[in-house]
C-alpha positions as CSV (number, residue, x, y, z in Angstrom):
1,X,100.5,59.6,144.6
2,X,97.5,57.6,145.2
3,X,97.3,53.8,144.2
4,X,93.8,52.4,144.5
5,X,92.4,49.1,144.3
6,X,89.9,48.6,141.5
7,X,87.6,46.5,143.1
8,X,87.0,46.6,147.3
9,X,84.5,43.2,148.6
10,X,83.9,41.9,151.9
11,X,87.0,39.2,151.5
12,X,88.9,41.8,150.6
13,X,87.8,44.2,153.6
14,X,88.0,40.4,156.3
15,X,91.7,40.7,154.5
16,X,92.7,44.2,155.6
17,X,91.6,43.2,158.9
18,X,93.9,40.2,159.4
19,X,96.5,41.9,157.9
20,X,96.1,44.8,160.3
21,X,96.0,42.0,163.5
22,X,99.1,40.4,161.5
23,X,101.1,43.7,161.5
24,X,100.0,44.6,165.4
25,X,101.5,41.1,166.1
26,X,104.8,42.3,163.8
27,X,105.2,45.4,165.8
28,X,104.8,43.3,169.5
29,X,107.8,41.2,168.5
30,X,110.0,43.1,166.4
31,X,112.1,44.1,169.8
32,X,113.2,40.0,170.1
33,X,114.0,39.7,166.6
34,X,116.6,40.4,164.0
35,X,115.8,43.2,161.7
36,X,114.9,42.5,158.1
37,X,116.3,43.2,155.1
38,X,116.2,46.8,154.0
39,X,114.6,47.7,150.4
40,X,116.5,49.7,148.4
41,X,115.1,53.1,148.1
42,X,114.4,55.0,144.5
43,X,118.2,56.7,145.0
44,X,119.7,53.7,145.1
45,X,119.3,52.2,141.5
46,X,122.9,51.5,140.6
47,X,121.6,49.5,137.3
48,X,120.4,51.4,134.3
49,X,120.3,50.2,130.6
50,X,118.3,52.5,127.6
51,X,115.5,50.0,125.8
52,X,114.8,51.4,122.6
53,X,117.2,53.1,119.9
54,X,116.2,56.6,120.6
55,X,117.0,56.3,124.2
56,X,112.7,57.3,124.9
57,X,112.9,54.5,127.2
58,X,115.2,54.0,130.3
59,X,114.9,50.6,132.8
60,X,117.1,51.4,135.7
61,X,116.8,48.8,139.0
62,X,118.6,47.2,142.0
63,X,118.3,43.8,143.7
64,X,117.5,42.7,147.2
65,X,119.1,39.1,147.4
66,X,117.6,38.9,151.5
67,X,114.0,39.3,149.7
68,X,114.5,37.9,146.6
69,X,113.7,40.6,144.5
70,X,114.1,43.2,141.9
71,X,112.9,46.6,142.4
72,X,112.8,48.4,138.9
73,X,112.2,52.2,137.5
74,X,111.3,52.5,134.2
75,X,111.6,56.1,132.7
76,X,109.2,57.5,130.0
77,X,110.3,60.4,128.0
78,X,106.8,61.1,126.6
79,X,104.0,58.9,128.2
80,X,100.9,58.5,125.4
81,X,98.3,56.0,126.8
82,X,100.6,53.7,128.4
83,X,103.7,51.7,128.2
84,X,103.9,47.5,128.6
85,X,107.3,45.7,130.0
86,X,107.8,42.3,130.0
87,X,109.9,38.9,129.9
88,X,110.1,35.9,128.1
89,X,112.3,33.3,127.3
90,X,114.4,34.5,124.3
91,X,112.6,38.2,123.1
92,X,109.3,36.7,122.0
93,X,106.4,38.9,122.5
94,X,104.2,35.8,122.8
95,X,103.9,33.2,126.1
96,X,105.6,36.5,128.0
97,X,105.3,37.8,131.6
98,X,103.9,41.5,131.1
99,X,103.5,44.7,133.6
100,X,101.4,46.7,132.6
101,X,100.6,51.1,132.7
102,X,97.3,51.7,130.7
103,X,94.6,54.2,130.5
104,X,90.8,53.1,129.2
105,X,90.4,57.2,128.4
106,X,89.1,58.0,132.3
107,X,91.4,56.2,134.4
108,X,94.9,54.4,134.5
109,X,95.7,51.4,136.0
110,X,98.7,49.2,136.5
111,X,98.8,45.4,136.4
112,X,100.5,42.0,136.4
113,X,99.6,40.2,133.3
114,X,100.8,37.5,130.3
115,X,100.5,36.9,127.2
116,X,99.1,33.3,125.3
117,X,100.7,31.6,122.6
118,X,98.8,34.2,120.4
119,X,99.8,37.3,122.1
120,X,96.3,37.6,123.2
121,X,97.0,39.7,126.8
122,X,95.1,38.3,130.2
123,X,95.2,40.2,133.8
124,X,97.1,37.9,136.1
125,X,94.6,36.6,138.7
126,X,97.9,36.8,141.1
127,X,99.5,40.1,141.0
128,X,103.1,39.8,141.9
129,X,104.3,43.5,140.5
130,X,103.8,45.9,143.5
131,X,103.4,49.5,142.5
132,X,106.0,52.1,144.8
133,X,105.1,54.7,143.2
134,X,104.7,57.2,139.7
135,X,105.2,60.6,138.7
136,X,105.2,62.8,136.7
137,X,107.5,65.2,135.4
138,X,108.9,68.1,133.1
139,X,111.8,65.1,132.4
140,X,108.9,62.5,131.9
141,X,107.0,60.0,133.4
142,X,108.5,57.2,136.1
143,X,107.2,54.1,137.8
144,X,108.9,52.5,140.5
145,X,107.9,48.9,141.0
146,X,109.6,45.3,142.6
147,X,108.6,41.7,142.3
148,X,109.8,38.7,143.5
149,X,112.3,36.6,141.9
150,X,110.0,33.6,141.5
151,X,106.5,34.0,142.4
152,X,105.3,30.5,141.7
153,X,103.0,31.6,139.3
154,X,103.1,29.3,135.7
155,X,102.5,32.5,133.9
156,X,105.3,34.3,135.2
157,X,108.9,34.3,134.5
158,X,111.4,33.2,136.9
159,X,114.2,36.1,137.1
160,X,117.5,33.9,137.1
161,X,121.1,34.7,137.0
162,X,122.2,35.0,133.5
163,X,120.7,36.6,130.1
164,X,116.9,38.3,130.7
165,X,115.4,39.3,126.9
166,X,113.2,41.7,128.3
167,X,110.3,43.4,125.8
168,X,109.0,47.0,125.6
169,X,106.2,49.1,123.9
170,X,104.4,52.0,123.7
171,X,101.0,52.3,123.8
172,X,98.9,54.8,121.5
173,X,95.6,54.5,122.1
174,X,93.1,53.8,125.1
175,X,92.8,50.2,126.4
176,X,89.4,50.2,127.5
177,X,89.8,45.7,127.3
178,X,92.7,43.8,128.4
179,X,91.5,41.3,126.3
180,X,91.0,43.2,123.3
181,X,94.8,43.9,123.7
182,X,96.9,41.6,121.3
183,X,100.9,42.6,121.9
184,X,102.2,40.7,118.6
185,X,100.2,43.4,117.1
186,X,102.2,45.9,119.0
187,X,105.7,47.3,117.8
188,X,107.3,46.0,120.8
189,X,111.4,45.9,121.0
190,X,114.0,43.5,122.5
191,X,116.7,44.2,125.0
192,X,118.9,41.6,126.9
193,X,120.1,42.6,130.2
194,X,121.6,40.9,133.6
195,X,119.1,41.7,135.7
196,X,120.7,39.7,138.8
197,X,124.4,41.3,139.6
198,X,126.9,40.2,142.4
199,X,126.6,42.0,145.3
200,X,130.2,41.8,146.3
201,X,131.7,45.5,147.0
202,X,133.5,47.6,144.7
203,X,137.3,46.9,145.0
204,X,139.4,49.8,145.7
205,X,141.9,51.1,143.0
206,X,145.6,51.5,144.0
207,X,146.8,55.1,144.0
208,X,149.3,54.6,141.2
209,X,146.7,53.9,138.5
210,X,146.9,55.1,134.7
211,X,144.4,54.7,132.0
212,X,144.7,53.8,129.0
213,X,141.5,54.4,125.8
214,X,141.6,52.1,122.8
215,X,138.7,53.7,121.2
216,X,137.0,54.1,117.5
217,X,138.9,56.5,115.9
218,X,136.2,59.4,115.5
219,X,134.1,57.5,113.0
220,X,130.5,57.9,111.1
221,X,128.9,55.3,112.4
222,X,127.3,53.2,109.1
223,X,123.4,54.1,108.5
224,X,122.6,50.6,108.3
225,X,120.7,47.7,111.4
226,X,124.3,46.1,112.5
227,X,127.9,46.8,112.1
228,X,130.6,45.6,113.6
229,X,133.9,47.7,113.5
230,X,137.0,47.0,114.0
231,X,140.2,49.3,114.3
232,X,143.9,48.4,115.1
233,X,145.4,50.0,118.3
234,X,149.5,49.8,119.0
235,X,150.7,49.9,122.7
236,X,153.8,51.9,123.1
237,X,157.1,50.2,122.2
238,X,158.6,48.3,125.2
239,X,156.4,48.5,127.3
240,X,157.0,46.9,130.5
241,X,155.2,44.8,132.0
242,X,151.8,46.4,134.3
243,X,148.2,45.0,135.4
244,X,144.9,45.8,134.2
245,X,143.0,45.7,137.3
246,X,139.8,48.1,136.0
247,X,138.3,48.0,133.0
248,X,134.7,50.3,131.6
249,X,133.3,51.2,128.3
250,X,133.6,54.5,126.9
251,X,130.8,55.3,125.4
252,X,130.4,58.9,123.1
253,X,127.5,60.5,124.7
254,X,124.5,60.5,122.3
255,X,125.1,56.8,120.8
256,X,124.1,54.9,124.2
257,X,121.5,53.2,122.5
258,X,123.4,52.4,119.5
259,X,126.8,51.5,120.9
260,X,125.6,47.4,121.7
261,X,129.2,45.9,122.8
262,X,132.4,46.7,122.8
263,X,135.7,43.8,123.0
264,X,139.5,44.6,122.5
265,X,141.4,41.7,121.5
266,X,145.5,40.9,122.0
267,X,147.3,39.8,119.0
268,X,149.5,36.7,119.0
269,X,153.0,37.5,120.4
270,X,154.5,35.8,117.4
271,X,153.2,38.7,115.2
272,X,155.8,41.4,114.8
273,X,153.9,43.5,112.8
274,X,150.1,43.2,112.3
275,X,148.4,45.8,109.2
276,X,147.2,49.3,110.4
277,X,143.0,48.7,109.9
278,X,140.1,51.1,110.7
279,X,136.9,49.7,109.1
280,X,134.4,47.1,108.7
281,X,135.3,43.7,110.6
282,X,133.6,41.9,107.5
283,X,135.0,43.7,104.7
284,X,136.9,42.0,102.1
285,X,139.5,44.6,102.9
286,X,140.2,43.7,106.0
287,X,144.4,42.1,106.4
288,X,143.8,38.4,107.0
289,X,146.6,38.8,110.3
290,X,143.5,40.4,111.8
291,X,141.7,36.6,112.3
292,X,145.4,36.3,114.7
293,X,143.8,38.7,117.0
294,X,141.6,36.5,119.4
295,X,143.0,36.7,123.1
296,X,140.0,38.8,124.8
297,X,141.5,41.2,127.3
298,X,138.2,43.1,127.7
299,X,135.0,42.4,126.8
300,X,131.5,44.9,127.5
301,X,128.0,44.8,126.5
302,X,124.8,47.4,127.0
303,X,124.0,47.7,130.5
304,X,127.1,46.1,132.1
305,X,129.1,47.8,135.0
306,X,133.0,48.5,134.9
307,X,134.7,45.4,135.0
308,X,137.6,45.5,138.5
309,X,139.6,42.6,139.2
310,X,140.1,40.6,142.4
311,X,142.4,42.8,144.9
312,X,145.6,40.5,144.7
313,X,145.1,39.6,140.7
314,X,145.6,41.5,137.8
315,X,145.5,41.3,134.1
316,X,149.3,41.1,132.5
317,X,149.6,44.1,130.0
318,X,152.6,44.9,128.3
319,X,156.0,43.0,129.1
320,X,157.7,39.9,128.0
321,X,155.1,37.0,126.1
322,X,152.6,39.7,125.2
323,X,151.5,41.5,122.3
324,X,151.9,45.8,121.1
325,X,149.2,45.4,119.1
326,X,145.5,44.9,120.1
327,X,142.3,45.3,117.9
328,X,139.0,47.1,118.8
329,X,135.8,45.5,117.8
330,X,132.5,48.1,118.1
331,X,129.0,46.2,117.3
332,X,126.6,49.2,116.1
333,X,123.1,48.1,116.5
334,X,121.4,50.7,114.0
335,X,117.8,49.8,113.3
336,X,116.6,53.5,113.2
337,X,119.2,53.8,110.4
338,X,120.3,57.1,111.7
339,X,123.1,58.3,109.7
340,X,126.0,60.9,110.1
341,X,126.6,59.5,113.5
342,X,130.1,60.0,115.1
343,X,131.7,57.9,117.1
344,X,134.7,57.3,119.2
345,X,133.7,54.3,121.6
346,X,135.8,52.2,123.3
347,X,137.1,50.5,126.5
348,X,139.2,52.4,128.9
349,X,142.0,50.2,130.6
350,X,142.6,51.1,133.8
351,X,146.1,49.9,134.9
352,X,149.3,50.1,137.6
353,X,153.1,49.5,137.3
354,X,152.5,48.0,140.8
355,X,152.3,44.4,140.1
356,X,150.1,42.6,142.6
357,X,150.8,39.5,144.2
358,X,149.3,36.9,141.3
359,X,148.8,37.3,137.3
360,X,145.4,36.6,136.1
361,X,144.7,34.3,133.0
362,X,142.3,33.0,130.9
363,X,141.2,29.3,130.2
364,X,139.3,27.7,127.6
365,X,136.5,25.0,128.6
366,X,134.4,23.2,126.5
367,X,134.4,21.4,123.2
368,X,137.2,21.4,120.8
369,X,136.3,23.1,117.5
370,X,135.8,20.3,115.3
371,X,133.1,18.8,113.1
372,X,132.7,15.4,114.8
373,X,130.8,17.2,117.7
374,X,127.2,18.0,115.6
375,X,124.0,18.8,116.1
376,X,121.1,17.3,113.9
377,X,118.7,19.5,111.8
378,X,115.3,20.3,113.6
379,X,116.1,20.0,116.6
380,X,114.2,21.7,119.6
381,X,117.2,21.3,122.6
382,X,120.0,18.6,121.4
383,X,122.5,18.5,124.2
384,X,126.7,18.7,123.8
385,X,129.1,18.6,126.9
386,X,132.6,19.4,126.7
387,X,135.2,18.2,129.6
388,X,137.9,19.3,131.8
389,X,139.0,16.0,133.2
390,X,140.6,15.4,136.8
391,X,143.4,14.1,135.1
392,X,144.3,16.9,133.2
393,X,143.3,19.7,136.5
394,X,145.9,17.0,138.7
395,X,148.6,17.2,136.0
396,X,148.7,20.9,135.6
397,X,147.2,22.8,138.1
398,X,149.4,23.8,141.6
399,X,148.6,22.3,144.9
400,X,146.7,25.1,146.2
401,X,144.6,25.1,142.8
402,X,143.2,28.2,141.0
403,X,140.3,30.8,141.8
404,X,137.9,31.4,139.3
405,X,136.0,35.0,139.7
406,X,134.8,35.7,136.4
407,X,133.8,34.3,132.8
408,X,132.4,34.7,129.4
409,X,130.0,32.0,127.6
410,X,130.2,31.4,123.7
411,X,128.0,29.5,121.3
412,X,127.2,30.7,118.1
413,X,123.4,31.2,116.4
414,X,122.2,27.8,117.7
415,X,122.9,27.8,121.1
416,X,120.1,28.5,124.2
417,X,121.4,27.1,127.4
418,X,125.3,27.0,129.1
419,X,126.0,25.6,132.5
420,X,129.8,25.0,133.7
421,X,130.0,22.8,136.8
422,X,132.7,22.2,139.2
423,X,132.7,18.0,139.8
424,X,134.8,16.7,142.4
425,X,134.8,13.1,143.9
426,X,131.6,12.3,141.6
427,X,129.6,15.2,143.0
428,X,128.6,18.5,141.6
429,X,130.1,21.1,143.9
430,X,129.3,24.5,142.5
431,X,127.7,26.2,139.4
432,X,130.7,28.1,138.0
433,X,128.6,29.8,135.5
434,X,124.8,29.0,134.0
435,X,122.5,31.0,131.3
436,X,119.4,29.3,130.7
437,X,118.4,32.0,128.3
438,X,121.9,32.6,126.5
439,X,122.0,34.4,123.6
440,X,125.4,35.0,120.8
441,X,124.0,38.6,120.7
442,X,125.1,39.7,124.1
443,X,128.7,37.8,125.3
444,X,129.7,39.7,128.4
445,X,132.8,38.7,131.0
446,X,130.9,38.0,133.9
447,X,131.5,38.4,137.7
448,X,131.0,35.7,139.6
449,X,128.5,36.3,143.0
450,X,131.2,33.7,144.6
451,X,134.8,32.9,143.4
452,X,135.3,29.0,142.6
453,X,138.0,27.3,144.1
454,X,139.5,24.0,141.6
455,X,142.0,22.3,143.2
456,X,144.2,19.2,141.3
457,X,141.8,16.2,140.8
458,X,138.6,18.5,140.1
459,X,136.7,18.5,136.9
460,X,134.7,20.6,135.2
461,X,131.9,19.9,133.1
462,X,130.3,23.0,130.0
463,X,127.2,21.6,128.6
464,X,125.1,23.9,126.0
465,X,122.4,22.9,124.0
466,X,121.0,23.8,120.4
467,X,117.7,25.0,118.5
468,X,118.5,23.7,115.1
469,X,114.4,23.9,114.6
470,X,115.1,26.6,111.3
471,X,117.9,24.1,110.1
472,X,117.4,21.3,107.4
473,X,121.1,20.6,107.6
474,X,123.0,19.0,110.3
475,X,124.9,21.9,112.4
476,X,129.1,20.5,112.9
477,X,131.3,22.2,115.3
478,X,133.9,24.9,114.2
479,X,134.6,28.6,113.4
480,X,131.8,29.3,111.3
481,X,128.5,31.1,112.6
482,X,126.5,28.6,111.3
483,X,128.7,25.8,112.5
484,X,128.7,25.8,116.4
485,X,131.1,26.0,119.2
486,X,130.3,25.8,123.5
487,X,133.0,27.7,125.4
488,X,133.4,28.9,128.8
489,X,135.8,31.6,129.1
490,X,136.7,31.5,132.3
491,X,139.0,34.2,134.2
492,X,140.9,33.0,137.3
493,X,144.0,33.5,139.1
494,X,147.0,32.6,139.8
495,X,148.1,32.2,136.3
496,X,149.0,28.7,134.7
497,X,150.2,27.0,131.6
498,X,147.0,25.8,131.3
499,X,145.6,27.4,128.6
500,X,142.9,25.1,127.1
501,X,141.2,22.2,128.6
502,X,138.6,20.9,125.9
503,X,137.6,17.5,124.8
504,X,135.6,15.8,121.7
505,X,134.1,12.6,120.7
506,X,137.0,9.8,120.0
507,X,136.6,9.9,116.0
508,X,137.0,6.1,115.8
509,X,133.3,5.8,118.1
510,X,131.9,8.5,115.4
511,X,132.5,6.3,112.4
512,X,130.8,2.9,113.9
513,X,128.3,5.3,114.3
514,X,127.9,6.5,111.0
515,X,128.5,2.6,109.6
516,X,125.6,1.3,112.2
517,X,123.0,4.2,111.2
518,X,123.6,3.8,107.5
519,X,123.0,-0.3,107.7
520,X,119.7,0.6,109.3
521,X,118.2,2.4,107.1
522,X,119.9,0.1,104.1
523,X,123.1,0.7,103.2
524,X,126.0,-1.6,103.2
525,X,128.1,0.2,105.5
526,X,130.4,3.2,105.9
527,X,133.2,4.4,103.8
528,X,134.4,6.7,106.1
529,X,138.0,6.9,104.8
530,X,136.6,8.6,101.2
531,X,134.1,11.1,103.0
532,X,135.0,13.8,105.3
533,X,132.7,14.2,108.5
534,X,130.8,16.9,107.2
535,X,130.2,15.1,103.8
536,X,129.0,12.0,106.4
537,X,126.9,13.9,108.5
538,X,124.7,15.1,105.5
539,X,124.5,12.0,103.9
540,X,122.9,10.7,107.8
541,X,118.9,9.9,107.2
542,X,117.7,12.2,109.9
543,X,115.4,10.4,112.2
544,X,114.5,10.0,116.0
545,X,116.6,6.5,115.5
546,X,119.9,8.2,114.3
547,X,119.3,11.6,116.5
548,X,119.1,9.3,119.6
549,X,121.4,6.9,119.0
550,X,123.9,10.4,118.4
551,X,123.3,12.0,121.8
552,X,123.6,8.6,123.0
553,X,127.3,8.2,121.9
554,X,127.9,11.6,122.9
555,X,126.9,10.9,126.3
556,X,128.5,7.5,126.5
557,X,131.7,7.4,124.8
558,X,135.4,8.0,125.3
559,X,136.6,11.1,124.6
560,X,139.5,13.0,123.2
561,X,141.2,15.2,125.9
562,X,142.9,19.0,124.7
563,X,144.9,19.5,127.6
564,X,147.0,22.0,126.3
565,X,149.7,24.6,127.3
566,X,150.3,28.2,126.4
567,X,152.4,26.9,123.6
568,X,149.5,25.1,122.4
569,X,151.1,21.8,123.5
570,X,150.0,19.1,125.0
571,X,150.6,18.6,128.9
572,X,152.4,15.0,129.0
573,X,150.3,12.3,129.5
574,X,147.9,10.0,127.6
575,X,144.7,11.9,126.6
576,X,143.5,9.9,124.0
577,X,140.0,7.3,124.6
578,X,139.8,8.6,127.8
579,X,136.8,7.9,130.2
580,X,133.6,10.9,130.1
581,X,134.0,12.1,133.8
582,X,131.0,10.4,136.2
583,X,128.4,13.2,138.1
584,X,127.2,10.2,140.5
585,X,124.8,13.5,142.6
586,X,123.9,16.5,140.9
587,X,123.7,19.8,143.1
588,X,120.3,21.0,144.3
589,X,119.1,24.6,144.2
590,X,117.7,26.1,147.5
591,X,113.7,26.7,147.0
592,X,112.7,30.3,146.4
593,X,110.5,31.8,149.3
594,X,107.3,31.1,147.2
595,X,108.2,27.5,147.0
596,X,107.7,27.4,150.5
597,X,104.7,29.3,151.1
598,X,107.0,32.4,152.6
599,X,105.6,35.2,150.0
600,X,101.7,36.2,148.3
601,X,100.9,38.3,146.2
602,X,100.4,42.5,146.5
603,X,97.1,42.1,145.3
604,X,94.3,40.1,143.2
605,X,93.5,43.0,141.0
606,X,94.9,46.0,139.0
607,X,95.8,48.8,140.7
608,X,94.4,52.6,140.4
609,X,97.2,55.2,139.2
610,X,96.9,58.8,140.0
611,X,100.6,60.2,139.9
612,X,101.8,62.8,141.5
613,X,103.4,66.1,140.1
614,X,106.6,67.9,140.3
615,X,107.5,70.3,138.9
C-alpha cells in the first residue's frame, strides 16, 4: 500500500530533513537507552465489537498505555465511496471528532476531521489519525489506524476510561468537498464501547472447573427496536456451596449485533419458590416475585471481554444463604426489525468446588432511593453525591480492609457523569471508578486497571449528575426510570456484612427548604406534614434562586447514613444528622504527553490511499 501526502512544499520538504537528522540522532543513542514501547501489531487486536445491526461493520483495536494510544481496525464488508468513524460526547453526530476514508471519483484520501454544531464537516488542520495501512480484500475492505489518547487539539475527543459513543456511516456517493459534506444529513449509527481496558493478565483457571449456561431458552427473538427478555433458570437442588471465578456471554452466532446485554440475577434466599417465566420482562404477565430477583451475579454488554475474578476470590454460588433460582435478562436491540430470529443467548458461569481462600461480595454506594434526593426540571448538569462515611467503613469493615477490583455504575435516563472516590484523612486517594460519558443503555461490571484498597476510617464518595434539559417536571429519586437513582456497584473481596453503605439528605433540612423557597416567592410557608415530597417538589417555583439554593443544601447539609447489613439492618451506631464527609485536596491527574509538548501530529494534511490487494 502506498499512503501519500496530498500536498508536498518547501516547509514540508525543510521538515523531512530535520526529521531525517532527528532519526540519525535516534539511531546514535538508542545503544544507551531503554527501549520503547512496542506497538501492537495488526495480529494483536484482542478488542472487537460489530457497529451496525447487520454486522457490515466491524471496529476491532488494542491499546498501548506506554504511548498513550489506541490503534484501531475497522472492517468493511462492502466499501461504496467511503466510510466516516467518529466520537462525541453522548452519540451526537454533531460537535464530533471524525476519521475519515473518502473518494472525490479519482482518488481516496483519509483524514482527521470534526464536525460543527451544524454537522457541517472541516479537515482538521492537525492530523492526529495516522494511517498503518488498507486493503483490500475478497472478505472486504480494512484500515488499520492509531491516535493518541489526547492530542490537545479542541476539536478532538479525549479517549478516557469509561463509556465512548462512537458514530459510524457509510458513504454513497463521491465527496469531491469536505465542506459540502454535512454528517446530520448522513444515516449515521451509535455504538458505545470501552475503548480503554486494563491491561492486567488473564488469570489462570483452576483445573477442576465446570460450567454452567443460563441461557434464553431457544426463543424468536420479537421483530420489534428493543426488547428485554427475561426467563427463570433453577440451579440444582442442594447444591453445595462452589465459586464463580469466570464468567462470558454466550452469544447464538448470527445475532451478534442484535444481542445488546446480557445480566443473570439471584433471587432472594427467602423465596422458596419463585414462578416458572420465559417472556417479556415488561409484560403484564410477568409473576410479580420476579421484581425479588435483583442480586447481580453477572452482568455483560456488546463488546465486553469474559469477566475472571481475582486468583484468591471467588463468587459464592450455591450453598447455605443463597438462592436455586436465578433470572436471565436478554436486551434485543432490533432496529432492522428482523423477524424469525432464534435465540438462545446467555451467560456461561464458569465455576470450581475448590473454594479459594476469600468469598467475593457486592456493596452498594451511593444514594438511598428516595424522593427527597431530586433533581430540578431543565437542568443542563445538576450534581448529587451519595456517601460512604468513615464511620460506617471503621464500624464494619476488618482491620486489613477490603479490595475492590471491579464495579458496575447505575443511573437511570438522566444521568451523564459517575465518579466514586476513595477519601482518606480529607484527601482524595484514588478514582475507584469514573464515566464522564455514562450512559443507562450500556451498564457493564467493570475491571478495575488497579484494585482499591479501603481500610476502616476510609470513605468513599459517588457523585453523578443529571440532564433534566427535556424535563418540565422535577426528577425525585427511586425505582422508576424516570425517577433517578446513582449507584456504584462495586465488587470486592473478602466478603462482609456490609451490604449497603448509602446516605440521603436529613428530611428535616429538606422541609426548611421547601418552607424558605415558598416564602420567597410569596407564600406563607410550608405545610409539609399534608404534602408528600413529590407533591412538594412540583408545587416548587422553578428558578435559578430555588435550583441554587437546592444543590446548595445538598452540598451543605447533614445527612442520613444507610449503613446496613446483609439482613438489611442497620450496623449499630448513630447514623442519623451526621456530618457530609470533608475532600480538603482533590487528586490530580497526570498530563497526557501532548500536554507537555511530548507528541505532534502525523501530518497537516489528508493522506493519499492506494490499498493494496490480496487475494
Amino acid at each position: 500500500m502506498r499512503l501519500l501526502n496530498k500536498d508536498l512544499r518547501l516547509q514540508d520538504i525543510v521538515l523531512m530533513y530535520v526529521t531525517l537528522l532527528a532519526a540519525l540522532v535516534v539511531l546514535l543513542v538508542a545503544p544507551y537507552q531503554a527501549p520503547s514501547a512496542v506497538a501492537p501489531s495488526r495480529n494483536t487486536l484482542p478488542y472487537s465489537v460489530p457497529l451496525d445491526p447487520a454486522g457490515q461493520l466491524q471496529l476491532s483495536w488494542n491499546i498501548s498505555y506506554p504511548r498513550q494510544e489506541v490503534y484501531m481496525e475497522l472492517r468493511a464488508k462492502e466499501l461504496r465511496h467511503g466510510i466516516l468513524l467518529g466520537m462525541s460526547d453522548w452519540g451526537e453526530a454533531t460537535n464530533a471528532d471524525l476519521v475519515l476514508l473518502w473518494d472525490d471519483g479519482q482518488k481516496s484520501y483519509f483524514g482527521d476531521a470534526w464536525s460543527d454544531a451544524e454537522g457541517r464537516v472541516t479537515l482538521d488542520r492537525q492530523q492526529d489519525y495516522q494511517l498503518l495501512e488498507a486493503q483490500n480484500s475478497p472478505k472486504g475492505f480494512t484500515l488499520l489506524f492509531r491516535r493518541p489518547f489526547n492530542t490537545c487539539d479542541p476539536n478532538d475527543y479525549v479517549i478516557e476510561e469509561g463509556t465512548v459513543h462512537v458514530i459510524y456511516a457509510m458513504l454513497d456517493q463521491p465527496i469531491r468537498s469536505l465542506q459540502k459534506l454535512n454528517v446530520s444529513r448522513l444515516q449515521t449509527g451509535v455504538q458505545r464501547i470501552l475503548l480503554l481496558r486494563p491491561d492486567t493478565p488473564t488469570p489462570s483457571l483452576p483445573p477442576d472447573v465446570r460450567s454452567l449456561e443460563v441461557l434464553a431458552p431457544d426463543i424468536i427473538i420479537p421483530s420489534q427496536e428493543t426488547t428485554y427478555w427475561c426467563h427463570m433458570y433453577q440451579l440444582p437442588p442442594n447444591m453445595p456451596k462452589h465459586h464463580i471465578v469466570m464468567y462470558e456471554a454466550v452469544v447464538t452466532p448470527g445475532n451478534e449485533a442484535i444481542v445488546h446485554h446480557i445480566e443473570v440475577f439471584e433471587c432472594s434466599p427467602q423465596m422458596d419458590t419463585v414462578p416458572q417465566y420465559s417472556g417479556s420482562c415488561d409484560s403484564k404477565m410477568k409473576p410479580r416475585k420476579l421484581n425479588y430477583c435483583r442480586h447481580v451475579l453477572a452482568a455483560w454488554a456488546l463488546g465486553a471481554e469474559p469477566f475472571y475474578y481475582p486468583s484468591d476470590a471467588g463468587l459464592p454460588l450455591g450453598g447455605e444463604g443463597s438462592s436455586r433460582f436465578l433470572r436471565l435478562e436478554v436486551h434485543y436491540h432490533n432496529p432492522l426489525l428482523i423477524s424469525g430470529r432464534r435465540d438462545s443467548s446467555g451467560i456461561r458461569l464458569w465455576y470450581t468446588p475448590s473454594l479459594r481462600r476469600s468469598d467475593a461480595g457486592i456493596m452498594e454506594l451511593g444514594l438511598v432511593y428516595t424522593p427527597v434526593m431530586a433533581i430540578p426540571p431543565h437542568q443542563r448538569s445538576f450534581p448529587l453525591t451519595g456517601y460512604c462515611t468513615a464511620a460506617c467503613t471503621r464500624t464494619a469493615l476488618p482491620p486489613g480492609g477490603i479490595h475492590i477490583f471491579a464495579s458496575q455504575l447505575h443511573t437511570h435516563l438522566a444521568g451523564r457523569t459517575v465518579r466514586t472516590v476513595l477519601v482518606r484523612g480529607g484527601k482524595e486517594v484514588e478514582v475507584v471508578q469514573e464515566d464522564k460519558h455514562y450512559s443507562t443503555h450500556y451498564q457493564i461490571i467493570r475491571i478495575l486497571r488497579k484494585m482499591v484498597t479501603v481500610l476502616p476510617g476510609d470513605a468513599l464518595v459517588t457523585k453523578c449528575t443529571y440532564n433534566t434539559e427535556d424535563r418540565d417536571k422535577p426528577t425525585v429519586g427511586g425505582f422508576g426510570i424516570m425517577e433517578e437513582m446513582c449507584v456504584n456497584y462495586v465488587h470486592y473481596y473478602p466478603r462482609t456484612q456490609l451490604e449497603l453503605c448509602k446516605s440521603h439528605v436529613e428530611p428535616g433540612y429538606l422541609q426548611k427548604y421547601f418552607s424558605l423557597i415558598n416564602r420567597f416567592h410569596g407564600g406563607e410557608g410550608c405545610s409539609c406534614s399534608q404534602k408528600t415530597v413529590e407533591e412538594e417538589f412540583s408545587s416548587v417555583s422553578w428558578d435559578s434562586f430555588s435550583e441554587g439554593v437546592l444543590n446548595s443544601l445538598y452540598t451543605t447539609s447533614p445527612i442520613s447514613m444507610h449503613c446496613n447489613q446483609s439482613t438489611a439492618e442497620l450496623f449499630p451506631g448513630d447514623w442519623e444528622k451526621q456530618k457530609i464527609p470533608e475532600v480538603l485536596e482533590e487528586l490530580q491527574r497526570w498530563p497526557y504527553p501532548c500536554e507537555l509538548g511530548r507528541t505532534a501530529p502525523w501530518s497537516t494534511g489528508p493522506t493519499e490511499v492506494q490499498p493494496d490487494h490480496t487475494g
